[in-house]
C-alpha angles and dihedrals in degrees: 000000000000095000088051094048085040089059088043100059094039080060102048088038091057091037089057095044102033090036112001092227095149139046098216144003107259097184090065090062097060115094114203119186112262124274123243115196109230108249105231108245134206127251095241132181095255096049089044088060092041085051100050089038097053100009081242123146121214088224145345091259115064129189118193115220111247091258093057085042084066102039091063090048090055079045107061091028077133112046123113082245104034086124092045086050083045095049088042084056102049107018099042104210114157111253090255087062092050096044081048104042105110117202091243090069087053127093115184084177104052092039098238144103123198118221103209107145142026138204105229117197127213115173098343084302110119122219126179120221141161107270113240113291083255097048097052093096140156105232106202101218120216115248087265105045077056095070101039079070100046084046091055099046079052085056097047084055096059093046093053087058107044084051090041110175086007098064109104114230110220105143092229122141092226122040147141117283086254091056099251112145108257119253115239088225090044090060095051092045091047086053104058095042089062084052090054104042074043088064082218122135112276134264131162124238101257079053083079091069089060086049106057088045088058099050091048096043081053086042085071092250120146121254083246098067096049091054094061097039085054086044090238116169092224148027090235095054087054088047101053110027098039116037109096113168117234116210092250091057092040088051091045091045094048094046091046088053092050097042096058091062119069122218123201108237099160110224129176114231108230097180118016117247113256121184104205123215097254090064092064115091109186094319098325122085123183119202135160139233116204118189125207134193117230116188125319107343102334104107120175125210116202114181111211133164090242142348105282089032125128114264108269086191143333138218135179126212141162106247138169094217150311096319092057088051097044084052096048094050089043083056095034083056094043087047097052094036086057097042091051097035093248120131122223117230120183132012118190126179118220094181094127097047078083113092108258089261090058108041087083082069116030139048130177127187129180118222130201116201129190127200108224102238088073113145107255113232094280093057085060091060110116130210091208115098117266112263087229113085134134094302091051103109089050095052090046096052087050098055086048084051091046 
């Protein structure tokens, strides 16, 4: 309703200035309820369940988990367009840019694809036009979505020869295995087809573009970068309209909050923490700290290299639970990293990598400690050439084959 009152008033607006054909802009008068983007939501455990109890879905915008993302890869390995679903997945082009793409705007080489025009569909009628300033974009491709392009031009070969005279010759990058253009409204439907026959919780096919923004965004990208990868005209549309949390990123951030600020859970060290030499690897050692209820509230936290590893040190605590122990050996590690001039860099929690019974009596956290005469960024320059030169890709692809 406000992009048709919004066309409306730019009408009337140039009708009063250009012809003077009105009095006054109507359209400026009407007053519409605000409108609140739809956050994207997961496809969690729990709404999976809702969904296939009561065939309800959470939103209108879904976002599949990594692991179901996968799954409907495995899923539609065979599919003709197996290498365009991939591309929508990880890419996140709306489906005009990729009816659109033509081969000559591809480069498996140079690793990039250049998003320079788009199909748009009114009613099933197809018009090309020039995509928005913002939206013309270069998108750099991963050595594998590379040669899912390069696979499916192969493809495309054999199928113009097994057609021969009857291929039809249209220079697009995704098309039909007889060589037609795809339709922008096909691909969606064909889409959701695939989720259906998947038995994976739906999501339509611009739900892709959320996505691709999220795995990017988990991938430990900037915002910035996934704004241009999308073609958004600003920082603050892909914000807000494309950040959709996934659980993983929702458990690290919380841990990461809570780790910063130290709690007092007083513990009694019952054998000092010694980091032997074997643990240090350059000038950063890992090591764990698993805690362990006892019996009532004595817990005991014990930090080792691995599992079956000797102790590297050993403290005792009442606690009510996991939280109080993960506390007491965050403040056992910042003790002794104060104490010895070491920083401690990174703190992550793996409590709920316990099934739901046990996590009442175990906790587990992983610390990264640093010694403080670690080169800065400018004592890590080489002076060897990069590795990656111009045969890069194809050394690379090699290793993966290998």
């Amino acid at each position: 309703m406000h992009r048709i009152n919004d066309t409306l008033s730019s009408a009337l607006s140039w009708g009063i200035k250009r012809e003077q054909a009105f009095a006054k802009n109507w359209a400026q008068l009407v007053e519409l309820p605000p409108v609140t983007r739809p956050r994207p939501l997961v496809w969690t455990p729990e709404r999976i369940e809702h969904w296939k109890r009561t065939g309800e879905k959470p939103g209108p915008v879904m976002v599949w988990t990594p692991k179901l993302t996968g799954e409907f890869l495995d899923f539609v390995r065979t599919d003709w367009l197996y290498e365009l679903w991939h591309s929508f997945i990880f890419l996140g082009p709306r489906r005009g840019e990729m009816a659109a793409l033509p081969w000559a705007e591809v480069s498996t080489d140079a690793l990039w694809l250049r998003i320079s025009r788009q199909i748009v569909e009114v009613a099933y009628k197809q018009y090309g036009e020039t995509p928005k300033a913002e939206s013309i974009r270069t998108v750099t491709l991963s050595l594998e979505s590379a040669d899912n392009l390069v696979s499916f031009r192969a493809k495309q070969e054999q199928k113009r020869q097994e057609w021969g005279d009857a291929y039809v010759e249209t220079g697009r990058t995704w098309t039909h295995e007889n060589g037609e253009a795809l339709h922008p409204d096909w691909i969606s439907r064909r889409f959701a087809r695939l989720v259906e026959l998947s038995g994976l919780p739906p999501v339509r096919l611009h739900d892709l573009r959320h996505l691709a923004a999220t795995l990017s965004l988990l991938a430990g990208n900037d915002i910035k970068v996934v704004q241009e990868k999308l073609g958004h005209s600003s920082r603050q549309i892909t914000s807000d309209t494309y950040t959709s949390v996934l659980p993983e990123m929702m458990r690290a951030e919380a841990e990461s909050v809570i780790s910063v600020v130290p709690r007092e859970v007083p513990f009694k060290v019952h054998t000092p923490l010694e980091i032997p030499k074997t643990a240090w690897q350059g000038d950063i050692a890992v090591f764990f700290a698993h805690g362990a209820r006892q019996s009532g509230d004595a817990w005991t936290v014990v930090a080792q290299t691995q599992p079956d590893s000797d102790l590297l040190g050993m403290v005792t605590l009442a606690g009510r639970g996991q939280d109080d122990a993960a506390n007491a050996a965050v403040k056992w590690m910042r003790d002794h990293c104060t104490a010895n001039d070491l920083e401690l860099v990174r703190i992550e929690n793996f409590n709920e990598q316990y099934q739901e019974d046990q996590r009442q009596h175990f906790a587990l956290l992983r610390f990264t400690v640093a010694r403080p005469e670690t080169p800065s960024i400018a004592g890590w320059t080489s002076s060897r050439p990069s590795p990656l030169g111009s045969n890069s890709r194809k050394t690379r692809a090699r290793s993966r084959a290998a």
